[in-house]
C-alpha positions as a printed Julia matrix, in Angstrom:
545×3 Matrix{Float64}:
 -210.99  164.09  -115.43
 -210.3   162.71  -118.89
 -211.99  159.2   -117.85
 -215.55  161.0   -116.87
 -215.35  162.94  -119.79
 -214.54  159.42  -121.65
 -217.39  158.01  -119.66
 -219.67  161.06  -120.82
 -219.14  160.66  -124.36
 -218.88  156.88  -124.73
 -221.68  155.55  -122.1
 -224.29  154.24  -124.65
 -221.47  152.29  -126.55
 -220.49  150.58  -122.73
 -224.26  149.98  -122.25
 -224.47  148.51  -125.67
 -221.58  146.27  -125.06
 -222.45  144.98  -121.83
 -226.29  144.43  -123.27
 -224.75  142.44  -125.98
 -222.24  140.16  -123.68
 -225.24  139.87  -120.95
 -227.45  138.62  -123.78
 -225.09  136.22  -125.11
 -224.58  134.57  -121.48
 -228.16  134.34  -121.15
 -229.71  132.64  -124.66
 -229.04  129.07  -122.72
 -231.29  130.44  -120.04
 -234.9   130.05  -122.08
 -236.7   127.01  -123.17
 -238.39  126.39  -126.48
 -241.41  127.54  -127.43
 -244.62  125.53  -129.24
 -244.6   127.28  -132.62
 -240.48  127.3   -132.55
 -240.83  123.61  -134.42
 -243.37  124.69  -136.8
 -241.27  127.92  -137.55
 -238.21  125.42  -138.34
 -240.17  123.15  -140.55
 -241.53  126.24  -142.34
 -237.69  127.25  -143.52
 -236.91  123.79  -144.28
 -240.19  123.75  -146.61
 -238.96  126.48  -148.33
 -235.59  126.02  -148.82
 -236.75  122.45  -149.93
 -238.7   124.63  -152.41
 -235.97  126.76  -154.19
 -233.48  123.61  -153.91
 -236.45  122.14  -156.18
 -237.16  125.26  -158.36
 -232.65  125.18  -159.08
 -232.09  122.1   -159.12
 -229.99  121.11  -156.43
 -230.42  117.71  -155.7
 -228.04  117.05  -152.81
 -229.63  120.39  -150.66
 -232.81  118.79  -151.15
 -231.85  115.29  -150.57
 -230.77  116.65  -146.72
 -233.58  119.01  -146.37
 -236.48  116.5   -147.22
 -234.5   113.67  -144.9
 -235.25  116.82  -142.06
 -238.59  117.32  -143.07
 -239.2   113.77  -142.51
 -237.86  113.43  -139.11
 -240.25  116.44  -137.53
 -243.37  115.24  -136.63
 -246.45  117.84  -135.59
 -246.66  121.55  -134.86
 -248.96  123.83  -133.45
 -249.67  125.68  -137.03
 -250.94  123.94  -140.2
 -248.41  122.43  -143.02
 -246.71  125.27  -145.06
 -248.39  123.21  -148.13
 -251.73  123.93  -146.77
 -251.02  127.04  -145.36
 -248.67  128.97  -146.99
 -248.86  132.46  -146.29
 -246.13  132.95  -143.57
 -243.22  134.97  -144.21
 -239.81  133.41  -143.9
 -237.11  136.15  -143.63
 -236.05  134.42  -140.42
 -236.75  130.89  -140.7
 -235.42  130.82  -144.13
 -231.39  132.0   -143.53
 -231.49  129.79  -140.08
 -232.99  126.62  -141.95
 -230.27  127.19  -144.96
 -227.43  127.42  -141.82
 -228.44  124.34  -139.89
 -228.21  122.41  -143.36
 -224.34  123.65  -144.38
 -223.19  123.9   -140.2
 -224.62  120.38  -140.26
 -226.58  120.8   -137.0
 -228.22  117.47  -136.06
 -229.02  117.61  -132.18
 -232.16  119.85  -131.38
 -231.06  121.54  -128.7
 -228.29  123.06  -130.64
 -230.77  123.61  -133.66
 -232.85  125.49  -131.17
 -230.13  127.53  -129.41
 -228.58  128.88  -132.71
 -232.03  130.19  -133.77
 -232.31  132.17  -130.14
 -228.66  132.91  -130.46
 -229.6   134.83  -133.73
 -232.96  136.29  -132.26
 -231.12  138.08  -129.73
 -228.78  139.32  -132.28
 -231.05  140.36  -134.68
 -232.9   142.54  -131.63
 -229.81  143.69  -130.43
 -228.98  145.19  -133.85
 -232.82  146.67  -133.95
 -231.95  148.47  -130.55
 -229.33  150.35  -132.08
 -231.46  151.46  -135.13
 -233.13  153.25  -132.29
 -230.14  154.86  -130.51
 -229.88  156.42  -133.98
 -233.54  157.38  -134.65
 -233.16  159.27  -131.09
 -229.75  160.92  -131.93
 -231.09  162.76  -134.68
 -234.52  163.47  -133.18
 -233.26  164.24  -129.51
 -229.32  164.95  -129.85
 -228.91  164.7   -126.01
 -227.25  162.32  -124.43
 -229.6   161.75  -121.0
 -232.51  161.58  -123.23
 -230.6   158.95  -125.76
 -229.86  156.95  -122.55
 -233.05  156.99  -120.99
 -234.86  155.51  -124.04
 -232.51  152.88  -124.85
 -233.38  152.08  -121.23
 -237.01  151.99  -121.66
 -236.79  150.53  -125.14
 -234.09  147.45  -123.88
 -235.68  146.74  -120.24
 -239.78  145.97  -120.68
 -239.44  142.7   -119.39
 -241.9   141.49  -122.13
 -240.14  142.44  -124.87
 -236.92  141.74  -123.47
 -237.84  137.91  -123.15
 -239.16  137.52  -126.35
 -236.28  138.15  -127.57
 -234.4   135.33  -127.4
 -236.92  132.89  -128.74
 -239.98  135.06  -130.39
 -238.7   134.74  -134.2
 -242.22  136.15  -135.12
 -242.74  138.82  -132.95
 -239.83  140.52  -132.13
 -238.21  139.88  -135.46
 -241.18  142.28  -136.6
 -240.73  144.23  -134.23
 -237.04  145.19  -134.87
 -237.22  145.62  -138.9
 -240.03  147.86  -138.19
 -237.61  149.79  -135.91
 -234.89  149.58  -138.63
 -237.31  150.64  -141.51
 -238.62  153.57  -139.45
 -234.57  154.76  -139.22
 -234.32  154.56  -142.87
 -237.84  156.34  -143.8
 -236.69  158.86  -141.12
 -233.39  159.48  -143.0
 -235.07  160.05  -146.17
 -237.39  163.01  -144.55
 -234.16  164.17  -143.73
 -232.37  163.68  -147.1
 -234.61  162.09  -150.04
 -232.26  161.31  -151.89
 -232.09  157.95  -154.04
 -229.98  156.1   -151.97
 -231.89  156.41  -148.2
 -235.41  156.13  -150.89
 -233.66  152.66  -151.73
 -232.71  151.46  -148.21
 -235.89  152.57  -146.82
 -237.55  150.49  -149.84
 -235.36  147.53  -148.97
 -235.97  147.15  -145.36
 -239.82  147.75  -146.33
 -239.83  144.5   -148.11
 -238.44  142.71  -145.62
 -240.82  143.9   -143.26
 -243.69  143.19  -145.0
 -241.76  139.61  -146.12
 -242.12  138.81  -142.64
 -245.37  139.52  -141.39
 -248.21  140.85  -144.34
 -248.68  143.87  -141.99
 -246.16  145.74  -142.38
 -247.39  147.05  -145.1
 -248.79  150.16  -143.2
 -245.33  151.61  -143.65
 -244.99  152.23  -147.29
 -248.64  153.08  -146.76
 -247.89  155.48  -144.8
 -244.76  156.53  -146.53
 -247.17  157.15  -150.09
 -250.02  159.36  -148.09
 -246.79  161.36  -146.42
 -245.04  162.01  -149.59
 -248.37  163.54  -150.68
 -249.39  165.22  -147.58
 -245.78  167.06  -147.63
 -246.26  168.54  -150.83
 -245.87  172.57  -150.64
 -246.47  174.91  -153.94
 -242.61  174.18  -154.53
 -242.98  170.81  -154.68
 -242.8   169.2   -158.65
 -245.56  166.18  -159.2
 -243.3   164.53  -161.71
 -240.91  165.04  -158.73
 -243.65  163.09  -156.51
 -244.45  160.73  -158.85
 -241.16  159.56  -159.95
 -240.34  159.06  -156.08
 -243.13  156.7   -155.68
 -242.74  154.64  -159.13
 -239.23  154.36  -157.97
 -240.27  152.84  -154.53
 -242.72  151.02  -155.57
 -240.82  149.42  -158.25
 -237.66  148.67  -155.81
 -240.25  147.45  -153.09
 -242.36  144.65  -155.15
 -239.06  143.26  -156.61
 -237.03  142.47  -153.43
 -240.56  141.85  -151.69
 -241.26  139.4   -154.19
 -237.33  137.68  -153.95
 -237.77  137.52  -149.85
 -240.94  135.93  -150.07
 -241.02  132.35  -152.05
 -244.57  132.0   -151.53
 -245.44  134.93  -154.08
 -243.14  133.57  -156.95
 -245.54  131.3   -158.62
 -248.32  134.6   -158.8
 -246.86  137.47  -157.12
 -250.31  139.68  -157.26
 -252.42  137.18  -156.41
 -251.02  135.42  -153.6
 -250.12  139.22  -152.6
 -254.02  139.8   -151.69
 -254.49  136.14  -150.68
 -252.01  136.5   -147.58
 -253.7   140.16  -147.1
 -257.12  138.66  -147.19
 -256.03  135.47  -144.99
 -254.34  137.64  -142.07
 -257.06  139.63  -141.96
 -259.26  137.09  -140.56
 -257.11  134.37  -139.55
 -259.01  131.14  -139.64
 -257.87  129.12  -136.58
 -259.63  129.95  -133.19
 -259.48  129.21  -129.76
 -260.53  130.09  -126.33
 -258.78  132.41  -124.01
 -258.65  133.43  -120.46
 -258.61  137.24  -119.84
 -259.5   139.17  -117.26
 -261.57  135.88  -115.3
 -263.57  134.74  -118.29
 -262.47  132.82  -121.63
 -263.1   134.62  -124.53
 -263.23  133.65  -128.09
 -260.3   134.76  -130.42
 -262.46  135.74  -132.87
 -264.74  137.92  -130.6
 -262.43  140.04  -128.43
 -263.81  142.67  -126.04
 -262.99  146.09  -126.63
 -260.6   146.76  -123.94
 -258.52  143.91  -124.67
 -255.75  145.5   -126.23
 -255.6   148.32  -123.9
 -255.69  146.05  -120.84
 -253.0   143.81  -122.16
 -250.93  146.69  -122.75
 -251.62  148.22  -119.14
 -251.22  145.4   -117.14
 -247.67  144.32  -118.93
 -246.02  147.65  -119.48
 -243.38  149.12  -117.25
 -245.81  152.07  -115.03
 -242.81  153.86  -115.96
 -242.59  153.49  -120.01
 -246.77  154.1   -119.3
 -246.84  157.07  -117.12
 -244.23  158.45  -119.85
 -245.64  157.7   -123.11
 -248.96  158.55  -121.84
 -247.48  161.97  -121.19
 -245.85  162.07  -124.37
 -249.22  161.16  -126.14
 -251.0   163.76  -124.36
 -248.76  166.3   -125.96
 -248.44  165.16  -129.77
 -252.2   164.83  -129.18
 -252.56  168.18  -128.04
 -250.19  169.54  -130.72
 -252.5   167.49  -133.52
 -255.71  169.53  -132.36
 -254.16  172.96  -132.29
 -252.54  172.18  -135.9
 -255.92  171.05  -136.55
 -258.04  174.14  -135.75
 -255.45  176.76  -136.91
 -255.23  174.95  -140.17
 -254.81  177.49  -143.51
 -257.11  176.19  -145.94
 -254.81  178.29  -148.26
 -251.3   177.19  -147.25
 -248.39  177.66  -149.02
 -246.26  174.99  -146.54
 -247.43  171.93  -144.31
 -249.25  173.41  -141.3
 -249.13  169.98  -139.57
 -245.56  170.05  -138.97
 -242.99  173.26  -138.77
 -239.68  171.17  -138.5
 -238.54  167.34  -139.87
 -238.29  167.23  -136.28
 -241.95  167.32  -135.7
 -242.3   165.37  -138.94
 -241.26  162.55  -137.62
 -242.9   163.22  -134.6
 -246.39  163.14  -136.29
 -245.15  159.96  -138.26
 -245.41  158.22  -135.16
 -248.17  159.39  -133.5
 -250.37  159.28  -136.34
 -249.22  155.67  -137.13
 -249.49  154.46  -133.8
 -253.28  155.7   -133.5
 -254.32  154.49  -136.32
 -252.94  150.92  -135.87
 -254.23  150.86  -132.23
 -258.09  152.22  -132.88
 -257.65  150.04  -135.84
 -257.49  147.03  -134.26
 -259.89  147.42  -131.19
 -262.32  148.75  -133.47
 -262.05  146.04  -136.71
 -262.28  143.13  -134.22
 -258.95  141.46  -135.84
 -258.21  138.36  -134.57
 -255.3   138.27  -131.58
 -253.83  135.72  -130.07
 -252.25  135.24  -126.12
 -252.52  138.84  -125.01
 -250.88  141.56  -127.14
 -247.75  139.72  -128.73
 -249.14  140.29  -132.32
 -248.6   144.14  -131.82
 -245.5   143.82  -130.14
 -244.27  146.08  -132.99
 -245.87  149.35  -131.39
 -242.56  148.9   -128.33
 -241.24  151.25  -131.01
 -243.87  154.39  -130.89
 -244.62  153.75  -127.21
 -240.74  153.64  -126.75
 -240.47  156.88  -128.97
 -243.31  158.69  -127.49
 -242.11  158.16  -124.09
 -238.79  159.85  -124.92
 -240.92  162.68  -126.18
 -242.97  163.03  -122.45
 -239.23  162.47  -120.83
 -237.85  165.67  -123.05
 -240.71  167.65  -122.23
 -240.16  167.33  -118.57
 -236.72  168.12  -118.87
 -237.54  171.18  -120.31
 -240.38  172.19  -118.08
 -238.38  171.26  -114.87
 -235.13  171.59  -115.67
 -234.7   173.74  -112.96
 -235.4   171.45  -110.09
 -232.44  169.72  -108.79
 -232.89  166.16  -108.57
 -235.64  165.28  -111.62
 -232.7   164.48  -114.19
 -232.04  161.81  -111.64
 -235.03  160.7   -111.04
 -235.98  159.97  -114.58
 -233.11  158.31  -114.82
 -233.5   155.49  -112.08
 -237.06  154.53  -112.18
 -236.28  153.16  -116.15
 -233.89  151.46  -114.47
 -235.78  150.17  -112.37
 -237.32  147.89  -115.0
 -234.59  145.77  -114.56
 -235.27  144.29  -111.31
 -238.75  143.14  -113.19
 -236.05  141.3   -115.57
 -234.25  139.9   -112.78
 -237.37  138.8   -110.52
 -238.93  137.09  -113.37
 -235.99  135.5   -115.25
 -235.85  133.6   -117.36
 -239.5   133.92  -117.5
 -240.1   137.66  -118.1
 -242.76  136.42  -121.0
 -245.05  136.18  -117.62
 -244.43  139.6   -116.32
 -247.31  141.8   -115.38
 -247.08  145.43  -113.14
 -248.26  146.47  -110.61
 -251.38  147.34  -111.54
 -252.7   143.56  -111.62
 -253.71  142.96  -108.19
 -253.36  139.77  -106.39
 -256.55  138.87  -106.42
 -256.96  139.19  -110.21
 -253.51  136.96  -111.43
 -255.1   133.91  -111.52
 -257.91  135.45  -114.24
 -255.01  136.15  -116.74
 -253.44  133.66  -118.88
 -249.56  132.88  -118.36
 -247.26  130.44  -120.67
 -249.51  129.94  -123.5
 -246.56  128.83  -125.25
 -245.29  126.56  -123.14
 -241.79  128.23  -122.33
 -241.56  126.42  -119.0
 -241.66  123.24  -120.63
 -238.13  122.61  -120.51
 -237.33  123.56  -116.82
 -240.47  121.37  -115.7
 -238.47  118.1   -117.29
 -235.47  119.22  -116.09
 -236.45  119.02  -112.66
 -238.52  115.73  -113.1
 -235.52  114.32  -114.21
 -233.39  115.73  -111.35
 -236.22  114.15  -109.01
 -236.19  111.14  -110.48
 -232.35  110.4   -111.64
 -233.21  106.24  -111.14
 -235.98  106.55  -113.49
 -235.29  105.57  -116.99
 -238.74  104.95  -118.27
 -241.08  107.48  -116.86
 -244.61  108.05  -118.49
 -245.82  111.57  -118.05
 -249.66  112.94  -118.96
 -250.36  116.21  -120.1
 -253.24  118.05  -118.32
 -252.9   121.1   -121.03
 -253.27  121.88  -124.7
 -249.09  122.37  -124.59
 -247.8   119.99  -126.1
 -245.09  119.11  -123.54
 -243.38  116.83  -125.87
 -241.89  119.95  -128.11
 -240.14  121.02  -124.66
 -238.23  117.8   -124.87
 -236.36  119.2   -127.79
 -234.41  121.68  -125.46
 -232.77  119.03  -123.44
 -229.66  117.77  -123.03
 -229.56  114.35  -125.4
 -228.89  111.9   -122.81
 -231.97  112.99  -120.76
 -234.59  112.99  -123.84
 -235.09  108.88  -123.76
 -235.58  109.23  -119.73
 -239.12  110.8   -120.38
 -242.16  109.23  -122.39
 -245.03  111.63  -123.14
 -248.56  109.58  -122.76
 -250.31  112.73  -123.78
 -254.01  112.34  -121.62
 -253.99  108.69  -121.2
 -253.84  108.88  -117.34
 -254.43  105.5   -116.9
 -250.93  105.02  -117.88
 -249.21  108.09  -116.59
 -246.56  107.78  -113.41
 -247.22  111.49  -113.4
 -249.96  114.28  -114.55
 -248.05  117.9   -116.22
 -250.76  120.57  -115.14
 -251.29  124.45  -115.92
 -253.47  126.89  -116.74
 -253.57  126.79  -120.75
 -256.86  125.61  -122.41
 -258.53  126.05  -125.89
 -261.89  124.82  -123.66
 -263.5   126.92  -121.06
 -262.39  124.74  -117.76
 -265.22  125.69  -115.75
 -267.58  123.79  -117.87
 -265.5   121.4   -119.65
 -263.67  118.85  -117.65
 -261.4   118.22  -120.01
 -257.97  118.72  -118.1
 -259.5   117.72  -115.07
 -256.93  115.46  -112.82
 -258.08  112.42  -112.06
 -258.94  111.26  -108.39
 -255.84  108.65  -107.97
 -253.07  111.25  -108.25
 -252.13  114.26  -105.63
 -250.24  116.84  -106.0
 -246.47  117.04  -104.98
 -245.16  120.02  -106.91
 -246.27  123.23  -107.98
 -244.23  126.44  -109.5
 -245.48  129.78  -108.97
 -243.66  133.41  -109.55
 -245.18  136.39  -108.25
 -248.52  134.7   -107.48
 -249.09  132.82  -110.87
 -249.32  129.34  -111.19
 -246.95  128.23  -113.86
 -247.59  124.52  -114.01
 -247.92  121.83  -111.13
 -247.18  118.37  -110.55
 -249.21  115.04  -109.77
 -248.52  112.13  -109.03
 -250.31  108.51  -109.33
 -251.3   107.64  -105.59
């Protein structure tokens, strides 16, 4: 009897622990994605920078013999484009330099090795944001299930240092903003300011949070409330926000204000653009339909975390509306919210609507489905928890729905399993058949790595073996995530088929294929290998007749 209750109190802790070991096991798993090399010369630029700025002649010396030795990437040069942030790339680029890491793969695998971690640590953040909200321990573990097992998001994170490293300080900055509703004191106003520059160090758009934090502070104010109280609160954050913003972020030293609005301005209408195939026809990044967003999201979302957030919407979004229209024009307290429980509540919602009509309405440019807004796993993950506590409490009576909400997030994890290590290409059940090959799948190339592996398995005599790319991957970045020995075996011709032993093939173009023949294979090679999962085409095979 003392074991269950053991069990009881400690399960999240033995779920934690086996998430972290499973994760560990698996990093070796996943390839390497295009942008991965770009993102590694970016924190080698910079470090090269501050070893300039102090003066340290030996740390340059290494860095700039590094920068030397990588040769293209998918983005443009950090000189020319500078306006990334580099909270991740940064720390790894400064470890590879003192762990004197030399081989690529192993360069690679200690920046996924840290990805995983930093997620990991992220996932816990949100254990805690539910403990205080929720304080029950079926709801706790049935949101770290639904926030841990979207196959998506858990692929991404063990090689998306841009997405899902966004996506967890945003979880880790809510926590802190959450903890100074509940105590605004100077110390969780100075964490939450912290972890705020950080955010918004890494990706310019993260700024909606001390956004969001400044309108809140106002709309919170009661006829108690002192405006030197206010004020002093928001000097105070901005003051501790700009200055660590300003240290994570090299690019803003040389003219923090104006190269502040130049990276707003920039990522606001991002200047590269491509073609890309959704839903049967390719589409120009720059002019996206209006239902992108939400079909990306529907089609690659657990039906479970859907079904439940969309449940949990419904009733915030019901709540807003009755707040709304009973609203004292007179009040003497916040009529929005009666509780710092339904604070927070409204923190999400609002922030989550905004952000999501904001972008389908503003046109801003997205890439490759909805990766860029990979952030808002957090508020569907939250909201979610909010449609599973309202069932419990409208059917707690009925025997068997505690257990029923409790499998079917667990059922997410045979999407995991079925798709590994490729979960980046999941999609649910709600994308027929018929319509799979009208969606885009490994625009970044992830299968790269297992494609040479098995040419070179196929071919073990072969020493010398020119390969053509019919693709805009550049296969040759894949190469990085081998094993040494097997690198030389494999020379990259790019699209001169005329030299190629083989042709690389998949379904990735900046051109629309149906009138450009850009990537078309040539008549002297067939086909002799082709990898699908659940009905896509990942890449295929052909070789020189």
């Amino acid at each position: 009897m003392k074991s269950i209750n053991f069990f009881k109190d400690n399960f999240i802790y033995l779920l934690f622990t086996i998430y972290f070991f499973l994760g560990i096991f698996l990093v070796k798993d996943y390839g390497i994605t295009v942008d991965e090399e770009f993102h590694r010369y970016s924190g080698l630029y910079w470090l090269n920078y501050i070893a300039e700025i102090a003066h340290l002649d030996n740390l340059k010396l290494e860095v700039t013999q590094k920068l030397n030795e990588i040769s293209g990437h998918t983005l443009p040069n950090p000189k020319d484009f500078p306006f990334y942030g580099v909270t991740f790339d940064l720390p790894l680029a400064f470890l590879e330099i003192i762990f004197k890491i030399e081989d690529s793969r192993n360069i690679f695998l200690l920046r996924h090795y840290f990805n995983f971690f930093v997620f990991f640590i992220s996932s816990i953040y949100f254990f805690l944001l539910l403990k205080d909200r929720f304080k029950d321990n079926k709801i706790l573990f049935i949101g770290i299930i639904l926030f841990l097992t979207s196959p998506r998001i858990f692929g991404d994170s063990f090689y998306n240092n841009k997405d899902i490293i966004f996506l967890s300080l945003v979880t880790i900055n809510i926590y802190y903003l959450f903890k100074f509703f509940d105590n605004s004191n100077l110390n969780n106003l100075f964490l939450f300011s912290l972890f705020s520059s950080l955010t918004c160090a890494t990706r310019i758009v993260g700024i909606f949070l001390p956004l969001s934090f400044i309108i809140y502070i106002f709309v919170s104010k009661d006829q108690n409330s002192n405006w030197s109280n206010i004020f002093k609160k928001i000097i105070t954050f901005n003051l501790i926000f700009f200055t660590f913003l300003i240290l994570f972020w090299p690019y803003l030293w040389a003219n923090p204000i104006s190269n502040f609005f130049l990276s707003l301005k920039i990522f606001s209408s991002y200047p590269i653009e491509f073609k890309m195939l959704f839903n049967g026809h390719y589409i120009n990044s720059k002019f996206l339909p209006l239902n992108y967003v939400p079909i990306w999201i529907s089609i690659t979302t657990p039906l479970i975390t859907l079904f439940l957030f969309l449940f949990g919407y419904f009733i915030l979004l019901k709540r807003f509306f009755i707040r709304l229209v009973n609203i004292r024009v007179l009040a003497t307290s916040n009529d929005f919210w009666k509780s710092q429980t339904e604070k927070k509540d409204f923190f999400i919602f609002l922030n989550f609507s905004a952000i999501f009509f904001y972008i389908i309405l503003s046109n801003t440019d997205l890439y490759n489905g909805w990766r860029h807004l990979y952030f808002l796993h957090i508020f569907l993950s939250y909201i979610a928890c909010i449609g599973v506590y309202k069932l419990f409490l409208n059917f707690r009576k009925i025997k068997y729905v505690l257990l029923i909400l409790t499998i079917l997030p667990l059922a997410n994890l045979y999407g995991i399993i079925k798709f590994h290590p490729f979960q980046s290409f999941y999609f649910n059940e709600l994308l027929i058949n018929s319509k799979k090959k009208d969606f885009e799948v490994d625009y970044w190339g992830l299968a790269g790595t297992k494609f040479l592996e098995d040419l070179i398995i196929n071919n073990k005599n072969l020493n010398d073996l020119n390969l053509a790319v019919a693709s805009f991957i550049p296969l040759e970045r894949s190469l990085k995530m081998m094993k040494n020995v097997n690198r030389s075996k494999i020379n990259i011709v790019g699209q001169n088929y005329e030299i190629a032993d083989y042709i690389f093939h998949n379904n990735i173009s900046e051109v629309d294929k149906s009138k450009n023949k850009k990537y078309s294979i040539p008549e002297n090679f067939k086909l002799i290998d082709e990898f699908y999962i659940q009905g896509f085409m990942i890449y295929q095979l052909f070789k020189k007749i």
